[in-house]
N, C-alpha and C positions, 0 to 999 in steps of 0.2 A: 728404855731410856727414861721412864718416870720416876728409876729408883733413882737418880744422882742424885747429888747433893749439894745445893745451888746457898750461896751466900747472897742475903738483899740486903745491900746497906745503901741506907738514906743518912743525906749531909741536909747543910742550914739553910735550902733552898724553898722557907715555909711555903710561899705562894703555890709552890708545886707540890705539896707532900698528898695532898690529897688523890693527884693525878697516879703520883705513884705507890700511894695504896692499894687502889682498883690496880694496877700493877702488878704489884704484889699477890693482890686475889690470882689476877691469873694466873702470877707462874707456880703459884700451889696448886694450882686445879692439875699443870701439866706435870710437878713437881714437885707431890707432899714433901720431899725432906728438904725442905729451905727454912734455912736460919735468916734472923734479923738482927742485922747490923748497924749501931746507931751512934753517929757520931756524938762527939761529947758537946757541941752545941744546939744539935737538933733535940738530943735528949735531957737538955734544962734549961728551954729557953720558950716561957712563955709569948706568945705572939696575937697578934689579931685576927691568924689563920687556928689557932688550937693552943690548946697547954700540953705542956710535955707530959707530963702524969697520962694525960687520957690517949698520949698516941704510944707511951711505952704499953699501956694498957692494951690498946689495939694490938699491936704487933705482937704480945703474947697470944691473944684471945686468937688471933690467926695462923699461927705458926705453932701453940701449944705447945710454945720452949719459950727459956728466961733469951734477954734478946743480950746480946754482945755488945758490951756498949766501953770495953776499957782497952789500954795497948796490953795490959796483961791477959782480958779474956783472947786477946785475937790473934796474937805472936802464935799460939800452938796450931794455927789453921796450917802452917806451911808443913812445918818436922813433921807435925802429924796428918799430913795429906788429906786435913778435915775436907775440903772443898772441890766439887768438880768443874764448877766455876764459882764464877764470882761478879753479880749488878753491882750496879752503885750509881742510884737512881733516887731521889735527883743527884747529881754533882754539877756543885758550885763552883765559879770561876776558882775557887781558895784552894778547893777540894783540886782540881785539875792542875794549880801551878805547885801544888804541895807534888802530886805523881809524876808530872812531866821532870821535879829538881830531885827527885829521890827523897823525899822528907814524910816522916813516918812518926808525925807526931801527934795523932789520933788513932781511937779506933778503928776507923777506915782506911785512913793511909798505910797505916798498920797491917791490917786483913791484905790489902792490893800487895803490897811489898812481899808477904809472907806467903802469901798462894802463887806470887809469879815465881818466888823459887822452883815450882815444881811445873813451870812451862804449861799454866794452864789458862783460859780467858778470863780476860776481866771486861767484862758488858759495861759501856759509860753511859750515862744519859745526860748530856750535857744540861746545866740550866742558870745561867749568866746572860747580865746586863750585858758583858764588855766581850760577848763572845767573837767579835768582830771588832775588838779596839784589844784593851790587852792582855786578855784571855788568849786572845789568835795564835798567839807563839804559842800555846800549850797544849793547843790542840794541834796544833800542827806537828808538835815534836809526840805527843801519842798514836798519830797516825800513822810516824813513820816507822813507831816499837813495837816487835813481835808481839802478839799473845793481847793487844788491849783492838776492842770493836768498837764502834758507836752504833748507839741508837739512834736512825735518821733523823734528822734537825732541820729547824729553819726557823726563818727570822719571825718573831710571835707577833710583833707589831713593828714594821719596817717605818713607817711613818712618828710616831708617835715616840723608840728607841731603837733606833736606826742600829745600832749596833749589837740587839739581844738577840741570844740563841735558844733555845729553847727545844728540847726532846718530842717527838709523840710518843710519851709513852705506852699511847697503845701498841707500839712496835716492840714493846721491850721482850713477850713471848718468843716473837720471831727472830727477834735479832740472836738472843739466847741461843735459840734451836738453831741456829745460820754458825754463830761462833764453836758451838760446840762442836762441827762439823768443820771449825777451821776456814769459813767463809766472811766476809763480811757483808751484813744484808742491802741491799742495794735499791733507789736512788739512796743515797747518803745526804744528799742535799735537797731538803723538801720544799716546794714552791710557797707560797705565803698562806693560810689559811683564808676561804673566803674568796680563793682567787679559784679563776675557771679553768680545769685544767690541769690544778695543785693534788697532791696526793693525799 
């Protein structure tokens, strides 16, 4: 199972890119051939989490391949069954109501459109403000469509943005190895951080 070949792609969810870096590490430890996939906002959009030069940088240095970052690099993933699956870690409320309306107007949207042709998983890792305001519809309509999983979630600060969702991405290994297998990994809805009890 170490030979597949796992597509990571990260959207404009900077707060979290980091989380899903070490991410990332993991599923190359489980997964040398995993490619990076980079949307076109996360890839030229300096921030007060990093500058895009040094995370396209990262993701080469970690994957030892140029990263995917256009709809023309990602379109061949489907025809040419480049992919066994396919993260998308972090996804943004943007990222989520672009795949739940069928809109494939990025690299990423792109890569999910092109790999579900061939009936295979797409691992989400949700990571929105409005994931309980108007994100909700979009999650909702991906949980009910074959072939897409999530990464257990839960609200990151119930107090403070009562409405945000947010991934453990330390589950994103698991959930991987669970979809590949055609399962969804389970709780799906994780108790708050910091709370007694919580996962």
């Amino acid at each position: 199972m170490d030979d597949l070949r796992i597509g990571f792609a990260l959207t404009g969810s900077f707060c979290t890119i980091g989380g899903a870096l070490t991410a990332l590490e993991e599923t190359l430890r489980r997964w040398p051939g995993t490619t990076a996939i980079l949307s076109e906002t996360a890839g030229s959009t300096d921030t007060r989490f990093g500058r895009a030069a040094d995370l396209r940088r990262q993701l080469t240095d970690l994957t030892g391949a140029p990263v995917v970052d256009s709809i023309r690099e990602a379109e061949p993933i489907g025809p040419k069954m480049l992919l066994d699956a396919l993260v998308i870690a972090p996804c943004t409320g943007n990222t989520l109501a672009k795949l739940a309306c069928g809109v494939a107007d990025t690299a990423v949207t792109m890569a999910a459109k092109a790999h579900l042709r061939n009936g295979r998983p797409v691992v989400v890792a949700v990571s929105t403000n409005d994931g309980l305001a108007g994100a909700a519809r979009n999650i909702g309509e991906l949980l009910c469509r074959k072939h897409y999983y999530f990464v257990p979630f839960r609200q990151d600060d119930p107090a403070g943005k009562p409405t945000s969702l947010v991934a453990d991405l330390s589950l994103v290994p698991d959930t991987l190895a669970a979809a590949l297998e055609g399962r969804q990994l389970q709780p799906l809805l994780l108790g708050p951080p910091g709370v007694a009890g919580a996962t």
